[in-house]
C-alpha positions as CSV (number, residue, x, y, z in Angstrom):
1,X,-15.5,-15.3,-83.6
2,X,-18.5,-14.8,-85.4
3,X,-18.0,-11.1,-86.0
4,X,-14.6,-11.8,-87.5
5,X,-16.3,-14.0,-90.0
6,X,-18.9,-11.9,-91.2
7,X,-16.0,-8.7,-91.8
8,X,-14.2,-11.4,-93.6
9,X,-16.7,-11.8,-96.0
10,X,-17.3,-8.0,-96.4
11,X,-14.0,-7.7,-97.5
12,X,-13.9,-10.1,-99.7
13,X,-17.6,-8.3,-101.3
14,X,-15.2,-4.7,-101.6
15,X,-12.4,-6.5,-103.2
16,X,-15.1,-7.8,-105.6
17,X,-16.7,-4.6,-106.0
18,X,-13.4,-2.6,-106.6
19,X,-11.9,-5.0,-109.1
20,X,-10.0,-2.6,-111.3
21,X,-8.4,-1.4,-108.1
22,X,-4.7,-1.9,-109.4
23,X,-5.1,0.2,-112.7
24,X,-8.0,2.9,-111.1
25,X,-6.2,5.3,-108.5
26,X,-9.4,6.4,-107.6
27,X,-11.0,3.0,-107.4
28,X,-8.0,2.2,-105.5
29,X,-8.9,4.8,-103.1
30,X,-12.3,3.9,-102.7
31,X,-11.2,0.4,-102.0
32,X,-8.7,1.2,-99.4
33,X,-11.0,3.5,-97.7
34,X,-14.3,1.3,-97.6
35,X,-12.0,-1.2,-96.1
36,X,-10.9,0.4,-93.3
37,X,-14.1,2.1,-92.6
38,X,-15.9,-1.5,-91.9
39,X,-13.0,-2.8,-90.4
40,X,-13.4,-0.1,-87.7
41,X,-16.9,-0.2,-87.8
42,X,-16.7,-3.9,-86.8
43,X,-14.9,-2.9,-84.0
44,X,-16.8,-0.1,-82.8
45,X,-20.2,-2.1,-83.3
46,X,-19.8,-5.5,-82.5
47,X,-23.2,-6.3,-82.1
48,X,-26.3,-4.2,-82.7
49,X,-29.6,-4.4,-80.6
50,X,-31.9,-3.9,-83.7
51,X,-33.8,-6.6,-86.0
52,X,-33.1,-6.3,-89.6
53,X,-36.3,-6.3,-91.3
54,X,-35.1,-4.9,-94.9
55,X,-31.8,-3.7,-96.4
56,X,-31.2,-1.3,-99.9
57,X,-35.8,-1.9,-100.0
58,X,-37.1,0.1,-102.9
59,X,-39.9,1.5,-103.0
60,X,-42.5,4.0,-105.0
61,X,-45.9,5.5,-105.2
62,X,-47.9,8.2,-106.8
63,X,-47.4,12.0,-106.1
64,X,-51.0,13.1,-104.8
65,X,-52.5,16.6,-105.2
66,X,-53.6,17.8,-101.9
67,X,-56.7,19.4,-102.5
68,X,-58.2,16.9,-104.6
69,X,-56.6,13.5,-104.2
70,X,-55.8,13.1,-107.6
71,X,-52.4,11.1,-108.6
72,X,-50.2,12.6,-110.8
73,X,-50.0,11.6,-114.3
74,X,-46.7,12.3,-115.3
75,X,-44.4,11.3,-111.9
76,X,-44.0,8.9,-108.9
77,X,-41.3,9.4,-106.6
78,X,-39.4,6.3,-106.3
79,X,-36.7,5.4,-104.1
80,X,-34.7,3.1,-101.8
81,X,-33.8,3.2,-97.9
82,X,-30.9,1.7,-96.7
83,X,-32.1,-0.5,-94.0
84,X,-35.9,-0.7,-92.3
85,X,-34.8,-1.9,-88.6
86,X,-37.1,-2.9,-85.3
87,X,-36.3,-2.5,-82.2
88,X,-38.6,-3.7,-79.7
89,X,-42.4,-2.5,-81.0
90,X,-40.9,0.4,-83.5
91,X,-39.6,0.8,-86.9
92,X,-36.5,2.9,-88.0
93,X,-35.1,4.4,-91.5
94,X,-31.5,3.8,-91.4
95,X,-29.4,5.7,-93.3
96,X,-25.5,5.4,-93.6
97,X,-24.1,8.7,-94.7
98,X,-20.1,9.2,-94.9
99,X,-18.7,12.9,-94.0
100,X,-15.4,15.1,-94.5
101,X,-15.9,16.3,-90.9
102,X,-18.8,15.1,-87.7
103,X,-19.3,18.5,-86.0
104,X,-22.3,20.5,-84.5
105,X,-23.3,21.9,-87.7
106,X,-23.3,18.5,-89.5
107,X,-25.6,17.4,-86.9
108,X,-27.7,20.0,-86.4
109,X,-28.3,20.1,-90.4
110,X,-29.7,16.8,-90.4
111,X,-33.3,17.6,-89.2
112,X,-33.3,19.5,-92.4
113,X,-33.0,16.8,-94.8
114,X,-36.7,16.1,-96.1
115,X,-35.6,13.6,-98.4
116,X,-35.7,11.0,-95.5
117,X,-39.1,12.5,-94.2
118,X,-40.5,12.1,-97.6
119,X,-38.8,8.3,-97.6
120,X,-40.7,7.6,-94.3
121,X,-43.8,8.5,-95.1
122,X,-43.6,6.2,-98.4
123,X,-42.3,3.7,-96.9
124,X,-45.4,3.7,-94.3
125,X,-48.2,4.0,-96.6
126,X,-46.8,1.9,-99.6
127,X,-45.1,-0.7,-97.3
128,X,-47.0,-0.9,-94.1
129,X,-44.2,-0.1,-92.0
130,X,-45.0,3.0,-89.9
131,X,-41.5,4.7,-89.5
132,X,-40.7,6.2,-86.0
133,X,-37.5,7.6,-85.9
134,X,-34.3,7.7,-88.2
135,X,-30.5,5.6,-87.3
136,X,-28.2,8.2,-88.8
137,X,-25.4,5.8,-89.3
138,X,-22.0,8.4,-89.9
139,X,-19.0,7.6,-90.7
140,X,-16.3,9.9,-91.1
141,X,-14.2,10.2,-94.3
142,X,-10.2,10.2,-93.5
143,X,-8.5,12.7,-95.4
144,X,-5.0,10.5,-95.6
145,X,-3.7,10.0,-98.8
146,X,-1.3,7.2,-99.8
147,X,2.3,8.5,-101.0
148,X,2.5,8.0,-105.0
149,X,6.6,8.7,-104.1
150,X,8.6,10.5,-106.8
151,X,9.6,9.5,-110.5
152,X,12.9,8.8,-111.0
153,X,13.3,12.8,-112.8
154,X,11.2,14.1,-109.5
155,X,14.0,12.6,-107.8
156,X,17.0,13.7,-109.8
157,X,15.3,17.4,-109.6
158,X,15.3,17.1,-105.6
159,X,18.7,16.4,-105.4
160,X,20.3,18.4,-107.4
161,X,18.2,21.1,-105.5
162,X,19.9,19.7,-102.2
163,X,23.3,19.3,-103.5
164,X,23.6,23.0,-104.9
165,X,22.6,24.1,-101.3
166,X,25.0,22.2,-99.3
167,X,28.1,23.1,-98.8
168,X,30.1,19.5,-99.7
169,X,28.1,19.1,-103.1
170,X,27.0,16.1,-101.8
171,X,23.4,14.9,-100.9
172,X,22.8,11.2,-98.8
173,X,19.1,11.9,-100.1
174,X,17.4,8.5,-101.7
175,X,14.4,8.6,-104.2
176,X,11.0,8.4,-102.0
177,X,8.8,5.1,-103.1
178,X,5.7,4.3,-103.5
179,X,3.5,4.0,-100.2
180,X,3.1,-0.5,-100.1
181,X,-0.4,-0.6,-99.8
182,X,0.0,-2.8,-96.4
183,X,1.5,0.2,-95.0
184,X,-1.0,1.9,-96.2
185,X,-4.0,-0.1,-94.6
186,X,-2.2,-0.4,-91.4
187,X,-2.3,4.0,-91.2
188,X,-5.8,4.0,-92.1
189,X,-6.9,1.0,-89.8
190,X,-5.5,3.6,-86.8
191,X,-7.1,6.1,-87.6
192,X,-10.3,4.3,-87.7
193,X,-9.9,3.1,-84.3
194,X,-10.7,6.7,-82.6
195,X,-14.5,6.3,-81.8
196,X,-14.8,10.1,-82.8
197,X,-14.8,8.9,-86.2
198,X,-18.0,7.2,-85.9
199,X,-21.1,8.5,-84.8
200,X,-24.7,7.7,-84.3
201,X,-27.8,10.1,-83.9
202,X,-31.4,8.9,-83.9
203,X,-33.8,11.6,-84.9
204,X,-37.8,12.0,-84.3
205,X,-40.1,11.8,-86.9
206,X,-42.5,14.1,-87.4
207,X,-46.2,13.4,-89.0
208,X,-47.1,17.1,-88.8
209,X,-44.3,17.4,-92.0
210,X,-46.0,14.7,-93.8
211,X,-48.7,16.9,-94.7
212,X,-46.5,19.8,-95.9
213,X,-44.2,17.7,-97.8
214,X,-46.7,15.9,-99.7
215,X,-48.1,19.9,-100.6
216,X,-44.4,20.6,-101.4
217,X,-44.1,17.9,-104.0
218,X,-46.9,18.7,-105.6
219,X,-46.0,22.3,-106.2
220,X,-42.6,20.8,-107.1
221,X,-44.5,18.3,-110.1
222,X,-46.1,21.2,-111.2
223,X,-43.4,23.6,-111.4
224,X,-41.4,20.9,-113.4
225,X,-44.6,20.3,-116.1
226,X,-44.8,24.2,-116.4
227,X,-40.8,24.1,-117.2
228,X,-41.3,21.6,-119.6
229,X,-43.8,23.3,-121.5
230,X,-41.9,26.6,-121.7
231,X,-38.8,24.7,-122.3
232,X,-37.6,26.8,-119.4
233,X,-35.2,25.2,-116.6
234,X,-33.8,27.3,-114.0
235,X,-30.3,26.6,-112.8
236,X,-30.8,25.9,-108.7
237,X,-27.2,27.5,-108.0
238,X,-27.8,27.1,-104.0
239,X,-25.8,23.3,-105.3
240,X,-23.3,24.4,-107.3
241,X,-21.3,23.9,-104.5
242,X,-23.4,21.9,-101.9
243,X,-20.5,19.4,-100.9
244,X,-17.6,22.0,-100.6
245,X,-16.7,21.4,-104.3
246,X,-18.1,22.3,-107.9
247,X,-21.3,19.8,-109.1
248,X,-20.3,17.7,-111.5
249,X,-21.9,19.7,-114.1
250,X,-20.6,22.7,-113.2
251,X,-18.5,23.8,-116.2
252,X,-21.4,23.3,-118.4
253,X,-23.6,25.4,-116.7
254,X,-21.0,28.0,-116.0
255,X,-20.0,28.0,-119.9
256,X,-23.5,28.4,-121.1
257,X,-23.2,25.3,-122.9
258,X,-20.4,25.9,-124.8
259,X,-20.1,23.1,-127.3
260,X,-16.1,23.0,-126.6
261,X,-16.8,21.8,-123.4
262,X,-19.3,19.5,-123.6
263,X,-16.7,18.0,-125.9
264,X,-13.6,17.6,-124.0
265,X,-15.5,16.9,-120.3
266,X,-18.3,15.0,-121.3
267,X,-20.0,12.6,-123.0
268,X,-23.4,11.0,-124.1
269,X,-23.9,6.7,-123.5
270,X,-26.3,4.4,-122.5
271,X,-26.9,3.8,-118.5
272,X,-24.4,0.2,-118.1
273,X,-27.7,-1.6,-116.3
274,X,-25.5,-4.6,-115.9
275,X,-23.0,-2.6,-113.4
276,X,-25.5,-0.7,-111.7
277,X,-27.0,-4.0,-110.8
278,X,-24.2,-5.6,-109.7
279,X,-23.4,-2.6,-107.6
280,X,-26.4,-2.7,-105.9
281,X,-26.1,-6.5,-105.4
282,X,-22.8,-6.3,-103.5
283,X,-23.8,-3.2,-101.5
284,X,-26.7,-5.5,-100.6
285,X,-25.0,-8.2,-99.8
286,X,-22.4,-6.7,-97.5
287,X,-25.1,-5.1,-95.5
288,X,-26.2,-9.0,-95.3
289,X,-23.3,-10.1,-94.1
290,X,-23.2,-7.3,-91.7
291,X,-26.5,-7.7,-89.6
292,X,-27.4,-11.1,-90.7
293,X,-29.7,-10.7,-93.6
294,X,-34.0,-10.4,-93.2
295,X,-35.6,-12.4,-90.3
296,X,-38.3,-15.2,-90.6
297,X,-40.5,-12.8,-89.6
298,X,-39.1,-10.2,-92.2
299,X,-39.2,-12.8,-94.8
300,X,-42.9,-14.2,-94.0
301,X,-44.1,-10.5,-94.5
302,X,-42.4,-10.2,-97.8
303,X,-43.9,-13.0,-99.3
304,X,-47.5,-11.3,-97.8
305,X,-46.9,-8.8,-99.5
306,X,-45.9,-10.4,-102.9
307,X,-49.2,-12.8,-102.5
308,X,-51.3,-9.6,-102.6
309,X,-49.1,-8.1,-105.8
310,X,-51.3,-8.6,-108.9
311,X,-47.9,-8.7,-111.2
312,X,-47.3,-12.4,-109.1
313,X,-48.6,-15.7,-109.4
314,X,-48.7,-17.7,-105.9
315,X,-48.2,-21.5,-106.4
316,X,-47.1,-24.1,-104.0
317,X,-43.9,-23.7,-103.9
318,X,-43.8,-20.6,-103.7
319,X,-43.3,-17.0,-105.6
320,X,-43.3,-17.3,-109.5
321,X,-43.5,-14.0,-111.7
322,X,-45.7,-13.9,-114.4
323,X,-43.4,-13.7,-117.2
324,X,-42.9,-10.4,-119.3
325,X,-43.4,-10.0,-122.9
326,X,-39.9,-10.2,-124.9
327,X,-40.1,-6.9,-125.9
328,X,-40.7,-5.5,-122.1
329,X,-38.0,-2.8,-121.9
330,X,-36.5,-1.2,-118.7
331,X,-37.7,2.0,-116.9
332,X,-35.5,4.6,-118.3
333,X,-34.5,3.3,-121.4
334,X,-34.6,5.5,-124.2
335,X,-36.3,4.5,-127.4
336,X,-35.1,6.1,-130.7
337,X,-36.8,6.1,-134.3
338,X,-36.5,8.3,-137.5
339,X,-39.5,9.1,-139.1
340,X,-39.9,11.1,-142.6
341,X,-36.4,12.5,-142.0
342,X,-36.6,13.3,-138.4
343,X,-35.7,11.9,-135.0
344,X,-38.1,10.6,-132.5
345,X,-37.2,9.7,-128.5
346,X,-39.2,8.0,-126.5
347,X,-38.5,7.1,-122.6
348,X,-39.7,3.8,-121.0
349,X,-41.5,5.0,-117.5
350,X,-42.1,2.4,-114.4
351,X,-46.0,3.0,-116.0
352,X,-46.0,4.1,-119.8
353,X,-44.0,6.3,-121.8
354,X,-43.1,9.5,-122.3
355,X,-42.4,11.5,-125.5
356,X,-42.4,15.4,-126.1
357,X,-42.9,16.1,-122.8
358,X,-46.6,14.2,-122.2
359,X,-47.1,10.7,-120.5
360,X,-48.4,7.9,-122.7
361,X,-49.6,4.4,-121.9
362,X,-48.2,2.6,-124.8
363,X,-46.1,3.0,-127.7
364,X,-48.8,2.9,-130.2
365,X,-50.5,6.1,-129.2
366,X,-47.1,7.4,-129.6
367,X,-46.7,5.7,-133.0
368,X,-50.0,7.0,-134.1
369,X,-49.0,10.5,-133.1
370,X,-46.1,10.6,-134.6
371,X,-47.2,9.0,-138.2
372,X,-50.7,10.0,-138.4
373,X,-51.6,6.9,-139.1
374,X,-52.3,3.6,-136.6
375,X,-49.3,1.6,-136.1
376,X,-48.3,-0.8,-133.8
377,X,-45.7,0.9,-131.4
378,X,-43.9,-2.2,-130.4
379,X,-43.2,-2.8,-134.3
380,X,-42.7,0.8,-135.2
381,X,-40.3,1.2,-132.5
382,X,-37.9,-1.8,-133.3
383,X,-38.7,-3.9,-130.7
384,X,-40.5,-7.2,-132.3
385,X,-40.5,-7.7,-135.9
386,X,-43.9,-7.2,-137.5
């Protein structure tokens, strides 16, 4: 009975999260297909034997050389796992991943993707949990599509088509309607009731790669400073097609930039923080209502963790962040100013700023450089008045 509850509440979370289903086809899509997907997954999973110890955890840390030690001044990698999990006296990754097609291939590929090795190895040294293994959670994609029907023309078109072949001029043929989206559900929730479209493989991890990952990112840093400073990016056309259709960016590459289409496929706004976050909330908080949110234990570790965090301030009650100056912006937030005619950007790092391809730990070294003069950067940017 308890089960039943808990998918209740996950689909109420995807009817919040798709809430422009009924004018977004694709959203519409989405919505119908993340529905049946944890409806079958509740059925095919009714209880799991694993602790929850963190779900959608972030995490990041510096890129090290090597050879030396040294961190990188420029990058971290940052990132987020989908779950941590115990089971018995071991930690897991898990990682839900959603597929076109679960065959041989599919799963022999997974060993390859370094991403999660890289992920583990984070996650042990910047959050103490030593990772042992990886839950590949998959779930197949159905390719069903729900009938649209035919426009009233569509239909006029098809009959007349069938009346000039027949032989009495007539046609008993009626206009096809639109697929009710109860009828709809119902195909998808039996499709998702064939176990084949769920699968679960749990893979080794390996602390001879950690070593040769960590070299690989470094060469990687470096080759991305060396490409800023010749202004020289390479296109990586091994993706182009990574997913069995075009990237998303495709037809600029393959136009060489052409300005026509950059106009008429694209266009240049602001990240919308506010939907992001809500995004990630929900997703959150359906994974909560799935496996029952962070144990004690979990939770008691957390707040560990937090105590030991010189950006928090422990009282008696509890956790209380040490509040941020007013003009604190965002990681990845773009700073703009005209100066003497000309246009400046500036983009807010998890530790500084960058500008002209260099790292910077405040805005007023970047003011300085850019005026000649000293300046307070958090004035000369906009951000407080003077």
């Amino acid at each position: 009975m308890a089960q039943y509850a808990s998918l209740a509440k996950v689909l109420d979370q995807i009817n919040t999260l798709y809430i422009n289903r009924n004018s977004d086809e694709r959203e519409k899509a989405d919505w119908h297909l993340a529905r049946a997907m944890m409806t079958g997954y509740a059925r095919i999973y009714p209880e799991e034997n694993f602790e929850v110890v963190a779900l959608e955890q972030e995490f990041s840390g510096p890129i090290i050389n090597p050879e030396t030690g040294a961190e990188s001044r420029t990058f971290i990698l940052a990132g987020k796992v989908d779950g941590i999990v115990k089971l018995e006296d071991s930690y897991y990754l898990l990682e839900h991943k959603t597929a076109s097609q679960i065959d041989s291939g599919y799963l022999e590929r997974l060993w390859t993707d370094l991403q999660i090795c890289l992920y583990s190895w984070y996650v042990e040294k910047y959050l103490g949990y030593k990772i042992s293994e990886v839950i590949y959670n998959i779930l197949t994609k159905a390719k069903l599509k729900q009938s649209q029907g035919e426009t009233e023309a569509e239909f006029e078109e098809r009959r007349d088509a069938l009346i000039a072949k027949s032989k009495t001029g007539k046609s008993s043929a009626k206009r096809k309607m639109p697929e009710p989206d109860e009828d709809f559900q119902a195909r998808l929730a039996e499709k998702y009731t064939d176990p084949q479209m769920f699968h679960r493989e749990v893979l080794y991890i390996s602390r001879d790669q950690f070593v040769e990952l960590q070299s690989e990112l470094w060469e990687l840093s470096q080759a991305m400073l060396g490409a800023r400073r010749r202004n020289a990016f390479y296109r990586n056309t091994s993706y182009c097609f990574q997913y069995n259709r075009p990237c998303a960016y495709y037809p600029l590459c393959s136009s060489n930039g052409n300005p026509n289409v950059i106009e008429n496929l694209y266009e240049r706004k602001p990240p919308h923080l506010m939907s992001s976050f809500l995004k990630k909330r929900l997703a959150y908080r359906i994974q909560e209502l799935f496996y029952g949110g962070l144990s004690e234990e979990s939770q008691k570790k957390l707040a560990e963790m937090a105590r030991k965090d010189p950006m928090t301030n422990i009282t008696e009650s509890g956790v209380q962040k040490i509040s941020n100056p007013a003009w604190q912006v965002l990681s990845g937030t773009r700073l703009i100013r005209e100066w003497s005619g000309k246009e400046y950007e500036v983009i807010a790092k998890d530790k500084g700023f960058e500008y002209n391809g260099k790292h910077y730990r405040s805005l007023s070294a970047i003011a300085t450089e850019i005026t000649g003069t000293k300046w307070n950067g958090v004035v000369f940017f906009g951000l407080r008045k003077r």
